[in-house]
C-alpha positions, 0 to 999 in steps of 0.5 A: 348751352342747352335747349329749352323745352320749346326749341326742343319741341320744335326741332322733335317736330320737323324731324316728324314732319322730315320722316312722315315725308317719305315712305315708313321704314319696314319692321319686317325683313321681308314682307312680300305683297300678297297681289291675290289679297283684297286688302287695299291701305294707305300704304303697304300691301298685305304681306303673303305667307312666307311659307310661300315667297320665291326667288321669283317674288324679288326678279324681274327682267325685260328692262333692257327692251324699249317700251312703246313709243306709238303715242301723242308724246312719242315716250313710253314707260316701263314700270317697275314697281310693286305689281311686278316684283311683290318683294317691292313691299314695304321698301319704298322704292320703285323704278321706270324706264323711259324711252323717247323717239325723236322730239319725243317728252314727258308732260311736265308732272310731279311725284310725292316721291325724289326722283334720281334720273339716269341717262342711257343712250342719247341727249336727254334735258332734265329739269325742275322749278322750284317755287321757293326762289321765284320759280327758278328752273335747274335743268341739265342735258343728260348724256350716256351714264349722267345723272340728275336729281329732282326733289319730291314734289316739284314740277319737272321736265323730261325731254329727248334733247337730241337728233335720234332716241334716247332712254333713261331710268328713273329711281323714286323713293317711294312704293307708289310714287304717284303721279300728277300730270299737269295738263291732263289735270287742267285739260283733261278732268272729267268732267270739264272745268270751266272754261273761262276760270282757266282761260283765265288761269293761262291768260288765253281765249276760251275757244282755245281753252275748249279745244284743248279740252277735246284732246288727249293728255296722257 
């Protein structure tokens, strides 16, 4: 049975709107980012002389060392992206180390990008809530070589589910994955929302809205 021009039509749109979701693929072999240029887009950096691109420009090491851990949270992240390794560019990919001392976590946030999560050392609950099925949680607790998936732009989770520290890398398909952190978006603008709209959003008093306000959130 053929398609009409319509079904046709529809279906050439959702694989636009499939492809646009996630970071273009490169035209270029390699297309080092040029950190020194002042040319900023929506998108990939500049492209450097490949005259000039080195080994170096696609290296970097030091991921095996934990990151500091000395804040509210107790979890420290190591970046590895773009700013660190130019020949990142262009290929819409970007990773993290994430290290948790004891009952450290991550605030629940969510990326433009997916997320594959791979656990290190320790117990580590990884999860996310999809609003699609009524707001339904998936979570796993992660041990040494597990691995779970979180779908681009869906709140989640990350928190030391163990006794001792515990670590893990993030792998996000996207140059800059970007990143919204819940509570410092609600608690933390600047300046202040108002505080009986969120007293009324969280169902609290405004007293305790404004001393939430006063604290730190990322």
């Amino acid at each position: 049975m053929s398609l009409s021009h319509i079904q046709l039509l529809i279906i050439f749109t959702n694989l636009l709107s499939i492809a646009s979701a996630f970071d273009p693929r490169p035209t270029l072999d390699i297309c080092v980012a040029d950190l020194s240029s002042p040319l900023r887009i929506n998108g990939p950096m500049p492209c450097k002389d490949p005259s000039t691109v080195t080994d170096n420009d696609f290296f970097y090491s030091g991921l095996d060392k934990p990151g500091n851990t000395s804040n509210p949270f107790r979890v420290a992240v190591t970046t590895v992206g773009v700013a660190v390794v130019p020949g990142l560019n262009t290929m819409g990919l970007s990773m993290s180390r994430l290290d948790f001392e004891p009952g450290g976590f991550f605030p629940l946030h969510y990326h433009r990008s997916s997320e594959l999560h791979v656990a290190l050392e320790g117990s580590i609950e990884v999860g996310f809530v999809t609003p699609e099925q009524n707001y339904k949680y998936y979570s796993k607790v992660l041990n040494k070589g597990d691995v779970f998936i979180v779908p681009a732009g869906l709140v989640h989770v990350q928190r030391n589910a163990g006794a001792g520290e515990a670590s893990s890398l993030t792998i996000l398909n996207s140059q800059f994955p970007g990143i919204n952190i819940i509570t410092a978006a609600a608690f933390g603008a600047k300046p202040a929302m108002d505080s009986s709209y969120l007293a009324n959003n969280y169902q609290l008093d405004e007293n305790t809205i404004e001393n939430l306000q006063t604290k730190r959130w990322v």
